[in-house]
C-alpha positions as CSV (number, residue, x, y, z in Angstrom):
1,X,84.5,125.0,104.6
2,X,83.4,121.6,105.8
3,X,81.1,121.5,108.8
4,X,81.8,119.3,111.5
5,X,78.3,117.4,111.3
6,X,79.9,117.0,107.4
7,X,83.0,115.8,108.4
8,X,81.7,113.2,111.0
9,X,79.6,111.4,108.5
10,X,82.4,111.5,106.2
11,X,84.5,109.5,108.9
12,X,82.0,107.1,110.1
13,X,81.4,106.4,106.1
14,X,85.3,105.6,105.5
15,X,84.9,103.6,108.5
16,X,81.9,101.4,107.1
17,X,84.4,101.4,103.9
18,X,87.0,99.9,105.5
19,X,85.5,97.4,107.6
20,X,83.8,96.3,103.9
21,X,86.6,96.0,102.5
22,X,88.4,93.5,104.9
23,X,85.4,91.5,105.1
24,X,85.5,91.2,101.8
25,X,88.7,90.6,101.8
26,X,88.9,87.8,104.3
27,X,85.8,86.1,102.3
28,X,87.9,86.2,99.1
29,X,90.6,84.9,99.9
30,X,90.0,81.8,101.8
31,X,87.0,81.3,98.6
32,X,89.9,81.4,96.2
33,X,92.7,79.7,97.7
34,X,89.8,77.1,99.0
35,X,88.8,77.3,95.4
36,X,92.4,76.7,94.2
37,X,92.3,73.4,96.3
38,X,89.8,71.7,95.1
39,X,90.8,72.5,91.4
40,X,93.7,70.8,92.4
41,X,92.0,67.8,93.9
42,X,89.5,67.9,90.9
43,X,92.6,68.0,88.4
44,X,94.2,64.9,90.2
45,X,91.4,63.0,91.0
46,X,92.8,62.1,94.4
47,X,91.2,63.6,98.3
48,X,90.8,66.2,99.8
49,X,94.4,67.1,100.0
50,X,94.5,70.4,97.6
51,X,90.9,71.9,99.3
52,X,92.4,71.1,102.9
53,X,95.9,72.7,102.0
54,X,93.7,75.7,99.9
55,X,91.6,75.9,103.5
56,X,94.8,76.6,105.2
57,X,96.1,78.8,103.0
58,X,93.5,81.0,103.0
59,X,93.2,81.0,106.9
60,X,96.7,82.2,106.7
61,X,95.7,84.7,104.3
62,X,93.2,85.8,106.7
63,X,95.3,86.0,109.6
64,X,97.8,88.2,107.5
65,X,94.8,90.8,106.4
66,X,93.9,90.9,110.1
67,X,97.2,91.8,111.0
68,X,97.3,94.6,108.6
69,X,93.9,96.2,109.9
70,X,95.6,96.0,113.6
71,X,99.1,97.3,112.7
72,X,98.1,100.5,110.4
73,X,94.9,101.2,112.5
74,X,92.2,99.6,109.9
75,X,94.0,101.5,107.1
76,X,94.3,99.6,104.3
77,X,97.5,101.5,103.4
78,X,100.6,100.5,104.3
79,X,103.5,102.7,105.1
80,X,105.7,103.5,101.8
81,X,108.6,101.8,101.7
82,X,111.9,104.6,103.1
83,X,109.2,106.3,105.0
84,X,109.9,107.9,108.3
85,X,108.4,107.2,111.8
86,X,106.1,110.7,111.2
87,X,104.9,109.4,108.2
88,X,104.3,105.9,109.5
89,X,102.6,108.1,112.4
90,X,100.4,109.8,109.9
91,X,99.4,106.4,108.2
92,X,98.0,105.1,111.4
93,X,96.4,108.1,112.4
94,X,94.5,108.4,109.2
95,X,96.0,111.9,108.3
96,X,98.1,110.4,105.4
């Protein structure tokens, strides 16, 4: 049997996980699709077109993983698809 002192530290350690993971994620992706721009621009040999567009993109990007973290509750798991609302329930509850 777990002990609660056990447990807590195992929670506030998924916690630090997940929090790691979207800022890395968020970092990532606007360094790659930034990236992506300016190999574009670099390739073409014209402005800053690509690395603005790849700027934008990647803000998007952002703005989609934030979403996720506030619909499912900092879970990076998303409901299965043909799940019902208790399951959906259980995703954002962390019980899963």
């Amino acid at each position: 049997m777990i002990s609660d002192d056990t447990r807590r530290a195992l929670q506030g350690n998924a916690q630090m996980m997940q929090s790691w993971n979207l800022g890395i994620n968020l970092a990532a992706g606007m360094a790659v699709f930034s990236g992506l721009g300016w190999f574009v621009d670099h390739y073409r040999g014209e402005g800053q077109t690509g690395i603005l567009c790849g700027a934008g993109l990647g803000l998007l990007y952002m703005v989609y993983e934030l979403w996720k973290a506030v619909r499912y509750g900092g879970s990076a798991t998303a409901p299965r698809a043909g799940a019902t609302d208790q399951d959906d329930k259980n995703v954002r509850e962390g019980r899963r």
